[in-house]
MIDRENTOR-658609 format. One record per residue (C-alpha): residue in one letter; chain; x, y, z. Coordinates in Angstrom, 2 decimals, decimal comma. Each point is the difference from the previous one (the first is absolute). Layout:
<pts>
PT type mol       u       v       w
PT    a   A       X       Y       Z
...
</pts>
This chain:
<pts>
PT type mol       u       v       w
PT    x   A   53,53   58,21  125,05
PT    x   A    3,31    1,77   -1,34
PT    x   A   -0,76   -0,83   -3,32
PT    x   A   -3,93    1,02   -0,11
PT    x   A    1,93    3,55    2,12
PT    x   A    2,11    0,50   -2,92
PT    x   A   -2,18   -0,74   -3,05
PT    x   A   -2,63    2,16    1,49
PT    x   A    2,78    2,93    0,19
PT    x   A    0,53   -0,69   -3,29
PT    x   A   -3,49    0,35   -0,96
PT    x   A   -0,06    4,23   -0,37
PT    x   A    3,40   -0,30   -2,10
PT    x   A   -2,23   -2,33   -2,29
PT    x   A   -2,60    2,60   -0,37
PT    x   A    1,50    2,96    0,12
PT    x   A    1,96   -1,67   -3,23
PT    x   A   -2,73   -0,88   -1,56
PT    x   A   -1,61    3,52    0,12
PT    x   A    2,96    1,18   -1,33
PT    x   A   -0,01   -2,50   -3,03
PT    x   A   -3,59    1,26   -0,50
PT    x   A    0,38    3,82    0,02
PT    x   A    2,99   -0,51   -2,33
PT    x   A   -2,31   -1,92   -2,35
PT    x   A   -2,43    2,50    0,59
PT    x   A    2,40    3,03   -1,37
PT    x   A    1,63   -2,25   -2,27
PT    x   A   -3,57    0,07   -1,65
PT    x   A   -0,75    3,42    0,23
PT    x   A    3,19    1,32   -1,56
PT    x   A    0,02   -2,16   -2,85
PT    x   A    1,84   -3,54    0,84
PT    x   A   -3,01   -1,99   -0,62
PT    x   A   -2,55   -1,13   -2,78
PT    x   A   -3,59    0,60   -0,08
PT    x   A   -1,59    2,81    0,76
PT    x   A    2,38    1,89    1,56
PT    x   A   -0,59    4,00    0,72
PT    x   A    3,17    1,29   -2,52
PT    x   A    3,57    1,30    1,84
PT    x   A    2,18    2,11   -0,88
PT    x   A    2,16   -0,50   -2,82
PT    x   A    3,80    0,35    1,01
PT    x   A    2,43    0,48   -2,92
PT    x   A    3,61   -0,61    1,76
PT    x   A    2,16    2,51   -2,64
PT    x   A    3,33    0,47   -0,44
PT    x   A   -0,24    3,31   -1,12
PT    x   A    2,29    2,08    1,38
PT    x   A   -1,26    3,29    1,72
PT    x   A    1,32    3,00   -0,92
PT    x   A    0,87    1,41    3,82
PT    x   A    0,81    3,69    0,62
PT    x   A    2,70    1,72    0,83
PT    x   A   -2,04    2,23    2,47
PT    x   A   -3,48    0,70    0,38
PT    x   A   -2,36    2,22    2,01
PT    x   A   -3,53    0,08    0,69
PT    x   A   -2,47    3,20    0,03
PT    x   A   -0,39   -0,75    4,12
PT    x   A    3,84    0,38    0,93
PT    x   A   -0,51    4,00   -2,33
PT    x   A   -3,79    0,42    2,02
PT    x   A    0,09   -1,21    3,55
PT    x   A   -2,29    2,58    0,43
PT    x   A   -2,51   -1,06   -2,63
PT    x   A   -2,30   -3,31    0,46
PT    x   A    0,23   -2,24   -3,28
PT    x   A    1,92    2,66   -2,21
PT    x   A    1,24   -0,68   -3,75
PT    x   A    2,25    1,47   -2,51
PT    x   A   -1,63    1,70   -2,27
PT    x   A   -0,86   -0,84   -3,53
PT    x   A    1,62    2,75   -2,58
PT    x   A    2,04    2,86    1,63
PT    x   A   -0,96    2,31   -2,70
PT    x   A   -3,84   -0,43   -0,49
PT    x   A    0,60   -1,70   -3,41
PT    x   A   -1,50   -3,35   -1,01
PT    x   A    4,02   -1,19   -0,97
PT    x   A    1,53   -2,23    2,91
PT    x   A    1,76    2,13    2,67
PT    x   A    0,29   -1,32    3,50
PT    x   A    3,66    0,54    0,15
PT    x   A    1,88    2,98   -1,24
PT    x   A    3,12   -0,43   -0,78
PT    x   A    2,30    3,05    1,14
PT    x   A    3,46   -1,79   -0,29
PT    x   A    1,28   -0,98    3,63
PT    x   A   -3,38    0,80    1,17
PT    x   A   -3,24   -1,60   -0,53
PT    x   A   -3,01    2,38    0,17
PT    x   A   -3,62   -1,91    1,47
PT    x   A   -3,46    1,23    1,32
PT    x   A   -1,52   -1,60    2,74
PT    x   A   -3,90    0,60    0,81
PT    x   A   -3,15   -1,53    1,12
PT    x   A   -1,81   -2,42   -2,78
PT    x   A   -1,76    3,27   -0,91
PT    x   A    3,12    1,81   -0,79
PT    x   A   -0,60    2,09    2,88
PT    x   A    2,73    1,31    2,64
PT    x   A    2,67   -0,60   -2,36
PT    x   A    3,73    0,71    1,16
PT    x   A    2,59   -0,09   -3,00
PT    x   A    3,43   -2,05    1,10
PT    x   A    3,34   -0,23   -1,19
PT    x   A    1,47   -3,50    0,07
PT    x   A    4,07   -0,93   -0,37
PT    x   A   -0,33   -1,68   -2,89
PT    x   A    2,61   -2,15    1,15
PT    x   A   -1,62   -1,45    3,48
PT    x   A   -3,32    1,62    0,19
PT    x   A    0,24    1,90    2,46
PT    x   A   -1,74    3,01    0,49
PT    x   A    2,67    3,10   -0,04
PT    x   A   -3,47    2,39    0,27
PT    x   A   -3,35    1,04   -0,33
PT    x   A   -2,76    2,65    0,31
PT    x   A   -3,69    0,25   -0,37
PT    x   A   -1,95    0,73   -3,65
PT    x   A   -3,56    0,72    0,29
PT    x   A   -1,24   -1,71   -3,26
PT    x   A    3,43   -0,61   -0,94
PT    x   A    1,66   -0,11   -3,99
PT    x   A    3,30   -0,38   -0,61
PT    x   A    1,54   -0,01   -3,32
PT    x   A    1,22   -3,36   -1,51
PT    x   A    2,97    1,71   -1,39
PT    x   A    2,49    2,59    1,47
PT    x   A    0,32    4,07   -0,60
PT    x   A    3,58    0,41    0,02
PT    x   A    0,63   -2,39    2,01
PT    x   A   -2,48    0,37    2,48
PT    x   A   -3,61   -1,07    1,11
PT    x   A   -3,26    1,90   -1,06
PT    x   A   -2,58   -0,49    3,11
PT    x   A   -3,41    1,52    0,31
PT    x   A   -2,52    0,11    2,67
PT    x   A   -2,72    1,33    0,59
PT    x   A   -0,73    3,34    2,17
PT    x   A   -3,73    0,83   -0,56
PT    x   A   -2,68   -1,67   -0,44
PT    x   A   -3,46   -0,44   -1,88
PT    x   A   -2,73   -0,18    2,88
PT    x   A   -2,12   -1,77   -2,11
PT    x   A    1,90   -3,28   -1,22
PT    x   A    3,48    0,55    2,04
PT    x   A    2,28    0,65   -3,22
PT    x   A    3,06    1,77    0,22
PT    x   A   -0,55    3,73   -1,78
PT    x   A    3,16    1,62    1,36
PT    x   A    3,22   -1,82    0,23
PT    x   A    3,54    0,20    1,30
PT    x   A    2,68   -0,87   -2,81
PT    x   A    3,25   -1,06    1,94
PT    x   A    3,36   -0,87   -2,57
PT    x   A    2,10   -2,47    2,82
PT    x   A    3,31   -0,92    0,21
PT    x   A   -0,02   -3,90   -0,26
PT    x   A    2,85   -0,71    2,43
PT    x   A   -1,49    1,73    3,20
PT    x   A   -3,84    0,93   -1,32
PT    x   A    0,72    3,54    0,96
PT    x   A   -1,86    2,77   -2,06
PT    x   A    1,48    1,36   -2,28
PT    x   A   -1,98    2,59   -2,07
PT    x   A   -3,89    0,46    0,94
PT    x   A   -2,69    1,83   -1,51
PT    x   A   -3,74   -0,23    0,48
PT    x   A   -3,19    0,09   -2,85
PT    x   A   -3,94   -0,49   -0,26
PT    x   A   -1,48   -2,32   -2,57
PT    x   A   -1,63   -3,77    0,59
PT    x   A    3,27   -2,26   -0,34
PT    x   A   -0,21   -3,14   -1,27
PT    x   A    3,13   -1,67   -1,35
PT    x   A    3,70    2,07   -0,50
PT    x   A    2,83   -1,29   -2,57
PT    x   A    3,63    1,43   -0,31
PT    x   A    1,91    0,21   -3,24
PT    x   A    3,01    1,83   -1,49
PT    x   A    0,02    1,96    3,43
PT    x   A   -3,69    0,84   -0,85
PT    x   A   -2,98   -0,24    2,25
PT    x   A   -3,65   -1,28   -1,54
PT    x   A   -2,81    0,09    2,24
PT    x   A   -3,00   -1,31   -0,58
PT    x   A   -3,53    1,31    1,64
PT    x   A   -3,67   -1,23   -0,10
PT    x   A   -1,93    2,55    1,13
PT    x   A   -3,49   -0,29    1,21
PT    x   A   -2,84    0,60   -1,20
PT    x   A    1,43   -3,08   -2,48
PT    x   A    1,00   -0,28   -2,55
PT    x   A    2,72    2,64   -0,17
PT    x   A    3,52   -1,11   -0,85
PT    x   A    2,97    2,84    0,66
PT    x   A    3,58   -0,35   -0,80
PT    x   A    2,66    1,95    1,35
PT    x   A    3,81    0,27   -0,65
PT    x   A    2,41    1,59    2,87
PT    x   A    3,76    0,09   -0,88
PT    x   A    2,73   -1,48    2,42
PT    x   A   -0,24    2,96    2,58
PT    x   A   -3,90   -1,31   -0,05
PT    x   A   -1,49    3,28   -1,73
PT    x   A   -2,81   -0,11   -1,87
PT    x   A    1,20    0,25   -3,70
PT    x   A   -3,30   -0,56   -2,00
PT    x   A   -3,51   -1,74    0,31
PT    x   A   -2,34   -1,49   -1,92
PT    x   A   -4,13   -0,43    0,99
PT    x   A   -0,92   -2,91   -2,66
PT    x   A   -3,70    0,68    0,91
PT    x   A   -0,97    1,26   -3,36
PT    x   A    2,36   -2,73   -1,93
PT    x   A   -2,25   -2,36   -2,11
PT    x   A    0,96   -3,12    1,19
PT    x   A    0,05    1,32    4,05
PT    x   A   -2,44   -2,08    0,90
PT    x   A    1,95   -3,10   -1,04
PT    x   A    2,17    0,86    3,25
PT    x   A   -2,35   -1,30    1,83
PT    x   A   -2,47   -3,31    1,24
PT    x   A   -2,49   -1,06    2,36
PT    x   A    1,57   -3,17    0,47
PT    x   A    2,31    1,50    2,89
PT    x   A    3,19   -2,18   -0,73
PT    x   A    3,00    1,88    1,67
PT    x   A    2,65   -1,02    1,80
PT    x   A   -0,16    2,37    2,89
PT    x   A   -3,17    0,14    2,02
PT    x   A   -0,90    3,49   -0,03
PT    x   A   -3,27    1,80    1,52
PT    x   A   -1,60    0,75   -3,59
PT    x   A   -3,76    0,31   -0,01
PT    x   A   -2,02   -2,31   -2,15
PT    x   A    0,32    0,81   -3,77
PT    x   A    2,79    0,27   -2,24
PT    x   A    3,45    0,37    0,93
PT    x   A    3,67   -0,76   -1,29
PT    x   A   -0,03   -3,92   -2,17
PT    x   A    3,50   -1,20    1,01
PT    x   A    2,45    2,88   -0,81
PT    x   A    3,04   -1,47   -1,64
PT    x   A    3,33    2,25   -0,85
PT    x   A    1,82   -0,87   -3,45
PT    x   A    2,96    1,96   -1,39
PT    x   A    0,23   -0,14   -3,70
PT    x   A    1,42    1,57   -3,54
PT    x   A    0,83    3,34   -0,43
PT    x   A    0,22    0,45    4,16
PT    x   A   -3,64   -0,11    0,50
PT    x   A   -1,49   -1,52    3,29
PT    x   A   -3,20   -1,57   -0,52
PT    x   A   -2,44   -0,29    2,72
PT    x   A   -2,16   -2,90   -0,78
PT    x   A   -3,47   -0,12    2,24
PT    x   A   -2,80   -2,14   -1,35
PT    x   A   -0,84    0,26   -3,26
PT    x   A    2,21    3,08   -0,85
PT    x   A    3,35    1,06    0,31
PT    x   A    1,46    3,65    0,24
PT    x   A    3,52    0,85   -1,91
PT    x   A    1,57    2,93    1,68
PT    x   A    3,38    1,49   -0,73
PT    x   A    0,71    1,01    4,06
PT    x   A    3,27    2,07   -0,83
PT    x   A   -2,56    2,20   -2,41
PT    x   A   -3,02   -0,54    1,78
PT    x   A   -1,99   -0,65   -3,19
PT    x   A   -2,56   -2,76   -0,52
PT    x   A    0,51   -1,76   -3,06
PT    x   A   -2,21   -1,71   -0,64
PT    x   A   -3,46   -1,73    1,96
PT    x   A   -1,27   -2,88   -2,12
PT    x   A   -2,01   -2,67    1,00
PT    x   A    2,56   -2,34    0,79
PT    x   A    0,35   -3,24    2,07
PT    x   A    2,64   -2,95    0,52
PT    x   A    2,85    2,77   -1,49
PT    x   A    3,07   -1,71   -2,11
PT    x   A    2,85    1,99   -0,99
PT    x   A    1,61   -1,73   -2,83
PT    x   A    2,97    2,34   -0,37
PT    x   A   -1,43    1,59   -3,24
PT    x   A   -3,65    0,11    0,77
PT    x   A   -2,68   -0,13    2,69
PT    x   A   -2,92   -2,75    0,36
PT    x   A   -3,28    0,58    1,92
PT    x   A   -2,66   -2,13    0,41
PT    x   A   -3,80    2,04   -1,43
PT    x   A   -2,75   -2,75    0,84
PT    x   A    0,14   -2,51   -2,67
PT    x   A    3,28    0,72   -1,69
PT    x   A    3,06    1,93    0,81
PT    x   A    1,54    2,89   -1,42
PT    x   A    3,63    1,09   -0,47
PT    x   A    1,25    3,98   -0,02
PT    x   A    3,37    1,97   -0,45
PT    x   A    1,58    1,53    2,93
PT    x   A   -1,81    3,00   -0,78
PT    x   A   -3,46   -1,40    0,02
PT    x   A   -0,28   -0,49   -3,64
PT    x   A   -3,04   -3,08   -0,56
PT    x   A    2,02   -2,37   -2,11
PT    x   A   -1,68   -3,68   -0,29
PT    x   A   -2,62   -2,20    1,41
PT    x   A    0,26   -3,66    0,35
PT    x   A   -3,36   -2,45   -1,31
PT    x   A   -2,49   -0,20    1,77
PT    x   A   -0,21   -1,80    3,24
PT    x   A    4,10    0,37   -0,08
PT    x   A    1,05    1,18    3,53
PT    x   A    3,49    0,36    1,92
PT    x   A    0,84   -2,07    2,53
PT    x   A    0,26    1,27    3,34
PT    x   A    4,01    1,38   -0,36
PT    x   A    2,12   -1,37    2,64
PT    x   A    3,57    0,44    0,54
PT    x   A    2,87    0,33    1,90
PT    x   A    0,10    3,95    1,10
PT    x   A    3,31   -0,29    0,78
PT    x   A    0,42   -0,52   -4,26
PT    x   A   -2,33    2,97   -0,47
PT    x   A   -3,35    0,82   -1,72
PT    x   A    1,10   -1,08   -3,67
PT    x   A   -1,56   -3,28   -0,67
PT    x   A   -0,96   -1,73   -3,39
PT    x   A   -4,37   -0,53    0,04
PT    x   A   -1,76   -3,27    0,45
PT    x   A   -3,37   -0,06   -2,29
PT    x   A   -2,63   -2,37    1,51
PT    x   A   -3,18   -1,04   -1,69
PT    x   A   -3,41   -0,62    1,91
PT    x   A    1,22   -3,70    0,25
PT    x   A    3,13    0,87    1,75
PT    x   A    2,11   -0,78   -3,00
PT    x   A    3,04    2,29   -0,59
PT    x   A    0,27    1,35   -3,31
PT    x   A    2,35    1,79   -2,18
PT    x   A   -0,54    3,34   -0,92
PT    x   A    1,88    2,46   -2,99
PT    x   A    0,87    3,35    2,57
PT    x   A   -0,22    1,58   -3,42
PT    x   A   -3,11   -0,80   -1,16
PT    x   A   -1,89   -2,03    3,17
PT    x   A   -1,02   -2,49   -2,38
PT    x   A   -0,06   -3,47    2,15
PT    x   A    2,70   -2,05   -2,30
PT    x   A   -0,45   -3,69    2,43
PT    x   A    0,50   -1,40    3,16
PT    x   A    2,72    1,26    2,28
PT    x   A   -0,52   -3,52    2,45
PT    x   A   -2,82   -2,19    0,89
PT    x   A   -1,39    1,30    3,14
PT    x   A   -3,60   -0,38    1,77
PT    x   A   -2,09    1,62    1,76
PT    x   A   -0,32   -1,48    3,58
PT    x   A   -2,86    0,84    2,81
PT    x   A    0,07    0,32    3,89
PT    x   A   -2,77    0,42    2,39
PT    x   A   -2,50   -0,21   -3,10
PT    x   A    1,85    2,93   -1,57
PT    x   A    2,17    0,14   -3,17
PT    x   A    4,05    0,55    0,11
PT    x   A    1,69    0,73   -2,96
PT    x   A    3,86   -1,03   -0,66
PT    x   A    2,41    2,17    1,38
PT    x   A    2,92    1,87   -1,20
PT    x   A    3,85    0,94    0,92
PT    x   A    2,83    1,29   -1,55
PT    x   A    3,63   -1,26    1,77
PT    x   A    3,33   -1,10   -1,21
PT    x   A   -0,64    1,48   -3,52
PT    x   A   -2,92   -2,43    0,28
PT    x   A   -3,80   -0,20    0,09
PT    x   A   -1,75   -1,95    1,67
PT    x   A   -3,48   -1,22   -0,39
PT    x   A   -1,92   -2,01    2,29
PT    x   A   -3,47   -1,93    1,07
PT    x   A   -1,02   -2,12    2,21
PT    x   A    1,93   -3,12   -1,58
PT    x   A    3,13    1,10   -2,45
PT    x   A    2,80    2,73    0,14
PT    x   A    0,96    0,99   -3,00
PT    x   A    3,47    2,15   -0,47
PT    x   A    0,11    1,35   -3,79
PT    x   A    1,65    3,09   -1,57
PT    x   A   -3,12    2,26   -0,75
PT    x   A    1,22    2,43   -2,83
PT    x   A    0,98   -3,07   -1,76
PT    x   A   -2,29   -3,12    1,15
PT    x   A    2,17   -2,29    0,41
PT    x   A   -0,50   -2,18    3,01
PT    x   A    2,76   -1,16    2,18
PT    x   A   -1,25   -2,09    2,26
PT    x   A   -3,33   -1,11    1,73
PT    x   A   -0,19   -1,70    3,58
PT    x   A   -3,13   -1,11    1,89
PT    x   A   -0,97    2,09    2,90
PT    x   A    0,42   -1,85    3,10
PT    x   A   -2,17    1,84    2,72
PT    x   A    0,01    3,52    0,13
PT    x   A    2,01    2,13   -2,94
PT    x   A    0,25    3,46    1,46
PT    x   A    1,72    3,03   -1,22
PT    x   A    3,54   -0,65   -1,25
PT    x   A    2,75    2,06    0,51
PT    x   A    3,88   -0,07   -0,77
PT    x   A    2,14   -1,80    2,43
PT    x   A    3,98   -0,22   -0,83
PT    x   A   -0,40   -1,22   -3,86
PT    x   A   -2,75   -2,17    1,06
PT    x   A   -3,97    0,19    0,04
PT    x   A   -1,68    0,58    3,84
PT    x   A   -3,26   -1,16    0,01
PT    x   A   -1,39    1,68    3,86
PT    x   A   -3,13   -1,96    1,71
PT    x   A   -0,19   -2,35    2,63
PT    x   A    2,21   -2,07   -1,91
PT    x   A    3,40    1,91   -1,31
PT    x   A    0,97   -1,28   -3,16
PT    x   A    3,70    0,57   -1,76
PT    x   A   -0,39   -0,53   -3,76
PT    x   A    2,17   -0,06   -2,96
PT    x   A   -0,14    2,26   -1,93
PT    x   A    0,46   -1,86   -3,20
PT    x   A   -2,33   -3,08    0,46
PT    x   A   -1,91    0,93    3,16
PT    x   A    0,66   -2,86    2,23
PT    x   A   -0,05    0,10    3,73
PT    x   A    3,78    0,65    0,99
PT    x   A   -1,12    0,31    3,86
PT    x   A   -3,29   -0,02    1,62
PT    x   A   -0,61    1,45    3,99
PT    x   A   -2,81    0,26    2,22
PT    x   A   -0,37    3,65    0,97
PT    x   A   -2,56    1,03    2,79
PT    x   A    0,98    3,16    0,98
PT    x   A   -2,48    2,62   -1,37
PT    x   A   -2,67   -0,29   -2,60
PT    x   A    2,63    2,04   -2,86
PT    x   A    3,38   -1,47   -0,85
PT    x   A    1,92    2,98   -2,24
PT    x   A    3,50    1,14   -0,49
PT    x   A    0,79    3,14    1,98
PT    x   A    3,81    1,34   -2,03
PT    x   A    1,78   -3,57    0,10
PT    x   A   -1,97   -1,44    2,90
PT    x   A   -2,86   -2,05    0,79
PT    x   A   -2,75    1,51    2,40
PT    x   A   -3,52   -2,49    1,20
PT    x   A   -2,32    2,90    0,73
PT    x   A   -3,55    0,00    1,28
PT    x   A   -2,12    1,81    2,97
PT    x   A    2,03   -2,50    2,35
PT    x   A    3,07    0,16   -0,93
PT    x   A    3,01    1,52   -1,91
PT    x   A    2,99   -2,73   -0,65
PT    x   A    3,34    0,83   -1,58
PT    x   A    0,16   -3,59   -1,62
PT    x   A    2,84   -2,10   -0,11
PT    x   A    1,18    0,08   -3,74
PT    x   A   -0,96   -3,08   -1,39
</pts>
């Protein structure tokens, strides 16, 4: 009677183990471990990949308690050219906002250990990428259009990095859209409504208006502008045209070139005089000449606007990347309607044979031509499969890798080559092998900021460890 006791106690071990064996076949099918047909797991690749890390990081939440879900916000200075983080020496400048860009608060950050040493409230907030003597150009907004919510009259503040205390103040009316700062000279940039109406105007350092210019009545004006609303910042324009993706270049004879859409505006802002207004896209500064893209071909001119050549037909630049630490001088990639980079005589635009033998790729149904940097006395041209590092005023190639993953922008990094995605990749220079590779999560940008290493995105800014 013991015995039948004890093998009956034994009896709900028995089946309580043999449940167990069964939902652990069960998963083990699920998830992969068995043949047949089997719903598909997950794939898990165990890498060895190092992650970058961070040497300090901080998150929109610990600058907004206030705020539900904020972000930092895209470009500080309303261009379509990556700012998120300012650099201002020991201090690094950051907007905060809603994913709107709405209730944004500008912040200075110790560049050192992030944190914040002050901040103050900017209604529709700009802030210059680069410093006027040595301090930082804010502007918000005062006054308002009832009809869309634009900022008409705005507060210019010049701050003191260290403390964020005003300096120097001064108010003025117009429909701000993006500000720049160069040679202790102020550029703002308005698109007024009704659209389209593009106004530049120039202040000096003690932010008084200098000069301005109302490009209404400029022939290629309307190039300024698109319907396909593609800006960075997420501002209250009605339907119809506005701004295409303002981009700031500085190039020969101390012109800055505004580049928006399909034309760019060269302005001499210690003068005040526009130069020059030509339809103009994808801008290269060669050192000796200018390139634009015109529809099917592109065009090059003096640094006074003279028209000098055109490539063949269905010859276009390459978008121009590049290091802006290096500058805006940058030898031209030619592409053909195949994607193929070609050689081209600067002196006569006469297509004289193929630079490298890139492809056109496509994504989401949609075409993607090679891409193009200039780093390490270098350029780079890229698709979706091959790297190829050759000296462009020359031809001659010096060396071609396969793209492993994602090739993002290069930059610069200590004598070597930093490619900045998800992946960080240290190349050589001189035969573009992988010298290290690190996983790097923090933020959806990876660039230099002076000689360090920021992840930025709407959740986070991360001084990086330098890898």
């Amino acid at each position: 009677m013991r015995d039948l006791n004890r093998a009956l106690s034994i009896v709900p071990i028995m089946v309580g183990l043999i449940v167990l064996v069964v939902v652990i076949a069960l998963v083990w099918q699920v998830f992969g471990g068995g043949s047949g047909r089997t719903r598909p797991g997950p794939t898990i690749t165990r890498s060895t990949q190092a992650s970058l890390g961070a040497v300090w990081k901080t998150e929109p939440e610990q600058l907004r308690p206030d705020m539900i879900q904020p972000e930092f916000i895209g470009d500080a200075d309303g261009t379509f050219d990556d700012h998120r983080v300012i650099d201002a020496g020991a201090t690094w400048v950051v907007l905060t906002g809603t994913r709107n860009d709405t209730d944004i608060w500008v912040h200075g950050l110790d560049a050192a250990t992030g944190q914040e040493r002050w901040r103050h409230p900017l209604d529709s907030g700009l802030c210059a990428a680069d410093l006027l003597d040595g301090r930082l150009l804010c502007a918000s907004a005062v006054d308002h259009d009832q009809a869309t919510g634009l900022g008409t009259r705005w507060h210019l503040a010049l701050l003191d990095v260290a403390s964020g205390k005003e300096i120097r103040g001064t108010d003025c009316t117009g429909w701000l859209t993006f500000l720049h700062v160069r040679d202790n000279r102020v550029l703002l940039a308005e698109q007024r409504l009704p659209a389209p109406h593009a106004v530049l105007t120039g202040l000096d350092a003690e932010l008084k208006q200098t000069w301005q210019l109302d490009l209404i009545n400029q022939p290629q004006h309307a190039g300024l502008f698109s319907d396909n609303r593609i800006y960075n910042r997420k501002l209250p324009i009605p339907e119809g045209p506005a701004f295409d993706r303002p981009r700031i270049r500085h190039v020969g004879k101390g012109l800055t070139a505004v580049w928006i859409g399909q034309t760019t505006v060269f302005v001499d802002l210690a003068k005040g005089v526009l130069v020059g207004m030509p339809r103009c896209s994808r801008l290269v500064d060669d050192g000796k000449r200018l390139w634009c893209n015109q529809g099917d071909l592109a065009t090059s001119y003096s640094y006074t606007m003279t028209e000098l050549v055109h490539t063949e037909l269905n010859t276009r630049l390459a978008f121009p990347g590049r290091d802006p630490r290096a500058g805006d001088v940058t030898p031209p990639v030619f592409l053909r309607e195949d994607g193929r980079a070609m050689r081209v005589d600067p002196d006569t635009g006469k297509t004289v044979g193929q630079l490298v033998n890139t492809r056109n790729g496509s994504a989401f149904g949609l075409v993607t031509s090679p891409r193009t940097s200039f780093v390490n006395d270098l350029t780079l041209v890229w698709d979706s499969s091959v790297v190829f590092a050759v000296r462009a005023e020359t031809g001659d190639e010096v060396w071609q890798q396969p793209t492993t993953g994602f090739f993002d922008d290069p930059y610069e990094w200590r004598g070597r080559i930093l490619v900045a995605s998800s992946t960080l990749l240290l190349l050589d220079p001189a035969t573009g092998e992988t010298v290290k590779s690190y996983r790097q999560l923090l933020g959806f940008d990876t660039v230099p900021l002076g000689d360090v290493l920021v992840g930025a995105g709407p959740d986070v800014v991360a001084r990086l460890v330098d890898p």
